[in-house]
Wavefront OBJ file of the C-alpha trace (Angstrom):
o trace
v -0.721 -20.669 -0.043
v -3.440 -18.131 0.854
v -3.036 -14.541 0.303
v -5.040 -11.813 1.355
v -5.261 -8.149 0.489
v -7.006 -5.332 2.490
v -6.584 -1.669 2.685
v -7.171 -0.332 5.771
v -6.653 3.545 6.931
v -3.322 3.491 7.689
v -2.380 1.661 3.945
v -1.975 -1.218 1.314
v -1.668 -4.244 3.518
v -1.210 -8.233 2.764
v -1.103 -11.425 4.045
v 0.733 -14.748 3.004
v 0.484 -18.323 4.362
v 2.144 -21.139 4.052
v 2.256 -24.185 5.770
v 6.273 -25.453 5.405
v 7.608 -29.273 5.525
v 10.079 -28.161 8.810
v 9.622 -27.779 12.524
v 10.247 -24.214 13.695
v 13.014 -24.217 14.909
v 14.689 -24.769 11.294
v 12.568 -22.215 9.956
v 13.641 -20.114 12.444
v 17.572 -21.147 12.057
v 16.672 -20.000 8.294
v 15.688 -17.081 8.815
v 17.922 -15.586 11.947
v 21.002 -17.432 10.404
v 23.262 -15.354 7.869
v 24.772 -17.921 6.319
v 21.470 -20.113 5.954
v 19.326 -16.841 5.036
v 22.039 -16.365 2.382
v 21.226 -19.677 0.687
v 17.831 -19.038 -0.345
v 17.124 -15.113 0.246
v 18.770 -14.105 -2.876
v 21.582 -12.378 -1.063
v 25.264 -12.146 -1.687
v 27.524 -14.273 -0.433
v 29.007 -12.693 2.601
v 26.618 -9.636 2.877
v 24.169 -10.730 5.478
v 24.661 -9.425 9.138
v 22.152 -10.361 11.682
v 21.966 -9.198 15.344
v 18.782 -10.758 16.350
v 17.255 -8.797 19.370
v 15.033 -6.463 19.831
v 16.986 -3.279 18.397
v 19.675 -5.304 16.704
v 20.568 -3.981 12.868
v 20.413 -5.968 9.942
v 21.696 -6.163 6.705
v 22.286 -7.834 3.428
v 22.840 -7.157 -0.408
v 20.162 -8.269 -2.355
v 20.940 -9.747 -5.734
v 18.247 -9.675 -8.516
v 17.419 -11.982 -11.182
v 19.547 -9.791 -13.952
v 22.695 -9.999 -11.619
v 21.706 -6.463 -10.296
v 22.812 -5.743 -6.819
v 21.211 -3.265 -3.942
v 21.868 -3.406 -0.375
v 18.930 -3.162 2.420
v 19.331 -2.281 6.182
v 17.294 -2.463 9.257
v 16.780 -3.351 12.950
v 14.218 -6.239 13.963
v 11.280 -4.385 16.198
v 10.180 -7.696 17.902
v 11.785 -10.954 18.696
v 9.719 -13.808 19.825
v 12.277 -17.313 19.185
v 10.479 -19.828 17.138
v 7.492 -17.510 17.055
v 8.099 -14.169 15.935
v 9.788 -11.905 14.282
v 8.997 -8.341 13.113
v 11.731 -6.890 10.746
v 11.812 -2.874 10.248
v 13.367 -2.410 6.598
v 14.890 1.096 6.049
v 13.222 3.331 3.458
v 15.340 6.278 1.882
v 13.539 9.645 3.079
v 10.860 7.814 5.480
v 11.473 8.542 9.254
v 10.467 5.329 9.956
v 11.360 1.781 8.937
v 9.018 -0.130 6.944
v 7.704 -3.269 9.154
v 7.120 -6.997 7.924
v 5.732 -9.470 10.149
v 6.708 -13.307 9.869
v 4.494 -15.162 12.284
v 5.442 -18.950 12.623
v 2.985 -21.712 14.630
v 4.634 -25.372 14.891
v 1.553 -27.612 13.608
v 3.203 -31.035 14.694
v 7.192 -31.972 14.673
v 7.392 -31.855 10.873
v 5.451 -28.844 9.527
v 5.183 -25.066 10.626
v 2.641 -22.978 9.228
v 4.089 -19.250 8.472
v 2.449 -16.064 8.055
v 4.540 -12.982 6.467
v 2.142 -9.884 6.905
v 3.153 -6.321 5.976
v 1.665 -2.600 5.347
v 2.201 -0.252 2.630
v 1.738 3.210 1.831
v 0.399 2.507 -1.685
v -0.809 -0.091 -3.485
v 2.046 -0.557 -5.722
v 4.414 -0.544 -3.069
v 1.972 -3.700 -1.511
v 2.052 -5.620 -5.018
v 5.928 -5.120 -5.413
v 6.496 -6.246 -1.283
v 3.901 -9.104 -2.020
v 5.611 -10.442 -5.009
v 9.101 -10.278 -3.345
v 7.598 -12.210 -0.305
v 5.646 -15.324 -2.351
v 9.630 -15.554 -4.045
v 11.139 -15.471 -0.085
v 8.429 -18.191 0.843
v 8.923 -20.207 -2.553
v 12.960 -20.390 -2.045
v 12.637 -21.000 1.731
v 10.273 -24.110 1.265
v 12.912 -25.097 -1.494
v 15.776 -24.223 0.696
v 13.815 -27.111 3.565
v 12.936 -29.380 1.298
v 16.250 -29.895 0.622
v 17.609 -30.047 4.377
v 19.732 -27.573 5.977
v 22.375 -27.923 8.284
v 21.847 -27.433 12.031
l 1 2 3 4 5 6 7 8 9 10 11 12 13 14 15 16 17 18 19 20 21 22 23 24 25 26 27 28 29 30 31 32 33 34 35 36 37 38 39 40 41 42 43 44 45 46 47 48 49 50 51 52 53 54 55 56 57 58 59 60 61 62 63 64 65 66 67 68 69 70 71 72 73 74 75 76 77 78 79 80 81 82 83 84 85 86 87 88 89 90 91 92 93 94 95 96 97 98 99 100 101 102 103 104 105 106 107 108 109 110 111 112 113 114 115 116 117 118 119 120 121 122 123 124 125 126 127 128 129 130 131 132 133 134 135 136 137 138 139 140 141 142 143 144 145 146 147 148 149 150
């Protein structure tokens, strides 16, 4: 995995790659589906809704390593099947949503490489989005690794 950080003008931004052991259409199916996302996003059982469109709302109750719980909403910005997805994340007392960008390019039938890419107002904010992201990517190559239901 590569990561890159850079702050441009506008914020704190980074950049994570990955190259994963599934065609993208499973890592897609992971990360659209509610009941796969579930199984390795560290969400609650039964709290992820997905409308995945352009506009559609999200959400899900993330659980934390200590059992702690907090819940997260959003709409995804831009849908691109099998290619692209940019999620908006709601942020108490921001007008608008925070964006991450999961970029995925199918290498050969067996391996996709991913790209998760996202901006920040501070550099903090990147570190803590950045760390939560390399966790995402760890439990999702798990999560294929061990096959997943179609």
């Amino acid at each position: 995995m590569s990561t890159k950080q850079t702050t441009p003008a506008s914020g704190f931004s980074y950049k994570l790659t990955r190259t994963l052991d599934a065609p993208a259409v499973k890592v897609w199916r992971a990360w659209t589906t509610p009941e796969q996302y579930a199984q390795w996003a560290y969400a609650a059982a039964g709290s992820v809704e997905m409308d995945v469109r352009p506009g559609g709302a999200w959400k899900a109750t993330m659980v934390t390593p200590d059992g702690g719980q907090f819940p997260l909403t959003g709409s995804y910005l831009e849908v691109v099947e099998n290619r692209l997805l940019v999620v908006g994340m709601d942020v108490s007392g921001k007008p608008e949503p925070a964006a991450m960008t999961m970029e995925l390019d199918e290498q050969d039938d067996h391996h996709t490489h991913i790209v998760l890419r996202q901006t920040c107002d501070t550099a903090e904010a990147r570190d803590m989005a950045e760390q939560g992201s390399t966790m995402l990517l760890d439990s999702l190559s798990a999560f294929l690794a061990n096959g997943t239901r179609d």
